[in-house]
VOPAGU-2260 file (C-alpha; in pm, 1 decimal, decimal comma):
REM VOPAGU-2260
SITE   aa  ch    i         X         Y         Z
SITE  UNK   A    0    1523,1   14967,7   11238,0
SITE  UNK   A    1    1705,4   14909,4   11598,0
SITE  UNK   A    2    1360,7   14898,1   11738,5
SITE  UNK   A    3    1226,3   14588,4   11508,9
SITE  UNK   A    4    1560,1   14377,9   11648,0
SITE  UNK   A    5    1465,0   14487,2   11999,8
SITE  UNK   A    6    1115,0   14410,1   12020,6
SITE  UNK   A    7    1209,6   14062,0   11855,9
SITE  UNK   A    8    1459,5   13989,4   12151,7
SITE  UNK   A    9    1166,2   14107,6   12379,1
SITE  UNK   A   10     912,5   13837,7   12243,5
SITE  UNK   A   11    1239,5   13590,0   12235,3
SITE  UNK   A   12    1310,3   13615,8   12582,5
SITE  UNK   A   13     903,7   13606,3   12701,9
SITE  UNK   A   14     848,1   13327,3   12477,4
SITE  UNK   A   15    1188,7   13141,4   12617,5
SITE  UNK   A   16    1021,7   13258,4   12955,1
SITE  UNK   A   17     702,5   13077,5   12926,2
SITE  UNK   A   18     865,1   12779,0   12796,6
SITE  UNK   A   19    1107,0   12741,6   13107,2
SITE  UNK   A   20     810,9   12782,2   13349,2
SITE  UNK   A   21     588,0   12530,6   13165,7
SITE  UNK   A   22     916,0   12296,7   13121,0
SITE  UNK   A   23     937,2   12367,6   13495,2
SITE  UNK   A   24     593,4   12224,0   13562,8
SITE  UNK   A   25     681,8   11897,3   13339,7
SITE  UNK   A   26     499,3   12071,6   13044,0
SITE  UNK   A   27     679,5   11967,8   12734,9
SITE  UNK   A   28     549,2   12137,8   12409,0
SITE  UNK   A   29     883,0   12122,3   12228,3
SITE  UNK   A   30    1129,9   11799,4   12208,9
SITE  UNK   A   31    1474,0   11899,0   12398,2
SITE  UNK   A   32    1638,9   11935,2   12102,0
SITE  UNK   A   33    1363,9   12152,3   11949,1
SITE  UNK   A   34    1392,1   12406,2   12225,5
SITE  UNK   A   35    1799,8   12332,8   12274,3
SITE  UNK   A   36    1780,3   12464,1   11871,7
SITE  UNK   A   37    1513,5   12766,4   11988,9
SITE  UNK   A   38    1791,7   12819,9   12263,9
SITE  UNK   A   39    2131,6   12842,5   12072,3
SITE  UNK   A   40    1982,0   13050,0   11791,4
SITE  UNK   A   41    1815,2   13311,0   12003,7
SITE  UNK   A   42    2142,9   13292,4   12246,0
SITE  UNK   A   43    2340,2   13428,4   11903,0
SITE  UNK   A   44    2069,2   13651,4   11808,4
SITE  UNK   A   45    2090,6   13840,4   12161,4
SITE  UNK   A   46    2492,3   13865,1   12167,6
SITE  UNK   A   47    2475,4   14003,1   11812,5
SITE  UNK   A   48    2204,5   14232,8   11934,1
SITE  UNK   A   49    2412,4   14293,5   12235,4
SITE  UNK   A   50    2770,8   14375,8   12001,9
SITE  UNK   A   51    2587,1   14605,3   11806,7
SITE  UNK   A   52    2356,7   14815,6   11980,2
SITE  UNK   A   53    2558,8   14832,4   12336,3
SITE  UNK   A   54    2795,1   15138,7   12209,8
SITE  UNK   A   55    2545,0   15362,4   12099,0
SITE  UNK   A   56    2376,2   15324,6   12465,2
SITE  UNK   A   57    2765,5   15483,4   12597,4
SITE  UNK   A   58    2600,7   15781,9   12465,4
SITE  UNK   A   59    2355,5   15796,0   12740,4
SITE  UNK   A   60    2591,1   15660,7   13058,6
SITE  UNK   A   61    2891,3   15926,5   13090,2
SITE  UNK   A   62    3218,2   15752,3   13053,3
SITE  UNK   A   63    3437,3   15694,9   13396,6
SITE  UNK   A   64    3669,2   15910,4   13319,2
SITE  UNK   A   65    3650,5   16289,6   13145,3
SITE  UNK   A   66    3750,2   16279,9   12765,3
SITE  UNK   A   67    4050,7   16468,3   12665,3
SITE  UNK   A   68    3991,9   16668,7   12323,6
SITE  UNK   A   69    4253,2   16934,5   12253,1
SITE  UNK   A   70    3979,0   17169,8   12121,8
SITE  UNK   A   71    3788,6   17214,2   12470,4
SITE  UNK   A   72    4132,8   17166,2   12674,0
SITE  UNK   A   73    4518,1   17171,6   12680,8
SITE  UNK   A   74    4682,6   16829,4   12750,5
SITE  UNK   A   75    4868,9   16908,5   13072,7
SITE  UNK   A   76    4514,6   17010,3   13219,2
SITE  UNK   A   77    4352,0   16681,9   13060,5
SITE  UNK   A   78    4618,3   16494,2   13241,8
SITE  UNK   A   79    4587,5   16620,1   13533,6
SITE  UNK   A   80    4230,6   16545,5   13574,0
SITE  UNK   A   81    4254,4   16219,7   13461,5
SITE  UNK   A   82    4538,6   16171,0   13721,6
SITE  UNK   A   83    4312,2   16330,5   14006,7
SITE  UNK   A   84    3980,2   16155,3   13876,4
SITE  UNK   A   85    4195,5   15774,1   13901,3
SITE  UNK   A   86    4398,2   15880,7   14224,8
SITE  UNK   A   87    4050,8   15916,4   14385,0
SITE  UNK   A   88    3965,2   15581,9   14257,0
SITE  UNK   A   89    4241,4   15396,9   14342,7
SITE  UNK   A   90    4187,4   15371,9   14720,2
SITE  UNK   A   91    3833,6   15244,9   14652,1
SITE  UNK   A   92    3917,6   14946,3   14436,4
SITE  UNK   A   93    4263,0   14865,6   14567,6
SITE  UNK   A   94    4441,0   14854,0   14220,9
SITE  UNK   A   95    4764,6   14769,8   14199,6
SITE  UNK   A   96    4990,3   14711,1   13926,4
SITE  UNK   A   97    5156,6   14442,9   14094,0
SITE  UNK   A   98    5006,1   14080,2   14233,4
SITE  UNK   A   99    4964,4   14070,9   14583,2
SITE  UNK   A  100    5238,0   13921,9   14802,7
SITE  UNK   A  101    5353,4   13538,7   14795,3
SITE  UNK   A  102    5215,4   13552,2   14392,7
SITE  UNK   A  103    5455,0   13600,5   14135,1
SITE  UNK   A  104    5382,5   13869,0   13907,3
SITE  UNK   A  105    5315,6   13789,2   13480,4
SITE  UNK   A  106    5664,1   13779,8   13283,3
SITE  UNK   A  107    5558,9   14053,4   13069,9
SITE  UNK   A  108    5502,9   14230,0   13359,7
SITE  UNK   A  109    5844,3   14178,7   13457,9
SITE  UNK   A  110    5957,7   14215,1   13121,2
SITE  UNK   A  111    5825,2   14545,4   13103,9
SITE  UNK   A  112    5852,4   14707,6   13419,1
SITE  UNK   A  113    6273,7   14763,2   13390,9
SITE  UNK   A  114    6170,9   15000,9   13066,1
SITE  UNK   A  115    5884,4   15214,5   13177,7
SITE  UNK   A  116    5996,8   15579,9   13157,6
SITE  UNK   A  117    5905,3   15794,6   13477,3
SITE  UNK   A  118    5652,8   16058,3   13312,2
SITE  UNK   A  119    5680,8   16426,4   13369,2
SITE  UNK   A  120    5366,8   16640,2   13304,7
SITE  UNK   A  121    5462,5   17046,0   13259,7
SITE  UNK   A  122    5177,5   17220,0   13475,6
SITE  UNK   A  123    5086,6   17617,0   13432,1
SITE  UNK   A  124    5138,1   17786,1   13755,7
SITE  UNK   A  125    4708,1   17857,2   13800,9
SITE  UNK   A  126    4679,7   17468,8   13846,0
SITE  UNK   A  127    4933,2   17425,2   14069,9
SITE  UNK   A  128    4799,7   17645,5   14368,0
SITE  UNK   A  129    4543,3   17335,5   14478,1
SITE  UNK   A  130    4641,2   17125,2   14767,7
SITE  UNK   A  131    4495,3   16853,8   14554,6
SITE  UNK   A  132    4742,5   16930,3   14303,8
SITE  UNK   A  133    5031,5   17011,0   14454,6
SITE  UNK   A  134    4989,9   16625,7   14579,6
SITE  UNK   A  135    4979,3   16493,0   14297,9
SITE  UNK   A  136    5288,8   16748,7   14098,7
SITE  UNK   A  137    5508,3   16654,2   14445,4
SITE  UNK   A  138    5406,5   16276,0   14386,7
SITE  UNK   A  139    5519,6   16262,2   14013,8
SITE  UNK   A  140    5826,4   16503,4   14111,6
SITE  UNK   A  141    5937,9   16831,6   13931,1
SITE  UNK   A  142    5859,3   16940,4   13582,5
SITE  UNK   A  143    6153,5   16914,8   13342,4
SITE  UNK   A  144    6327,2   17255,3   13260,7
SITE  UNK   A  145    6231,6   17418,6   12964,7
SITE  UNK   A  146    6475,4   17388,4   12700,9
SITE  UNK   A  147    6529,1   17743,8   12477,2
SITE  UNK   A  148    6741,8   17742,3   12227,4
């Protein structure tokens, strides 16, 4: 039944667009607060249509990053790529957890900064033979030892 809502925001939006234009050439069939009424309802309409359909189309645009599920991969792996796939987009978009200089930075920012733990991923020795990798493991510093009881 998706399709019936999204033909009906199809005519909404042609109608709304042959209104403008004929409102546009001092061509008033409706009263302003006639088509202010037409406006706010189909506005709602559209952003409902919008909330609900809008994840189902994430099955057709791959997400930004690769998903991590334990049954195709093992975490350390998962992590890595995900580390690899944002260190490659970090120089393009200039992120930075901080503000730039001369603005101060958010007090829960500065609240939580003081507590964050450094984080230590465990890497199997066929991952680590990359110079892509070995960037990144020498960046984050050396695995933890093993403890054996």
């Amino acid at each position: 039944m998706w399709w019936v809502a999204s033909v009906g925001i199809v005519v909404f939006l042609a109608v709304t667009a042959v209104h403008l234009l004929r409102r546009r050439r001092e061509i008033f069939d409706l009263p302003h607060a006639e088509f202010h009424q037409w406006w706010t309802s189909g506005s709602v309409l559209l952003v409902g249509w919008l909330a609900h359909c809008l994840p189902y189309f994430s099955r057709v645009v791959p997400p930004p990053l690769p998903p991590c599920r334990p049954v195709q991969t093992d975490a350390p792996s998962c992590r890595l790529r995900t580390l690899l796939r944002l260190a490659q987009e970090v120089p393009r978009t200039n992120l930075s957890p901080l503000p730039p200089p001369g603005i101060p930075p958010p007090p829960l920012l500065l609240h939580l900064l003081p507590r964050l733990r450094p984080v230590h991923l465990r890497l199997p020795g066929a991952l680590s033979r990359t110079n892509r990798v070995e960037k990144v493991v020498s960046f984050l510093g050396p695995s933890p030892q093993i403890i054996t009881r």
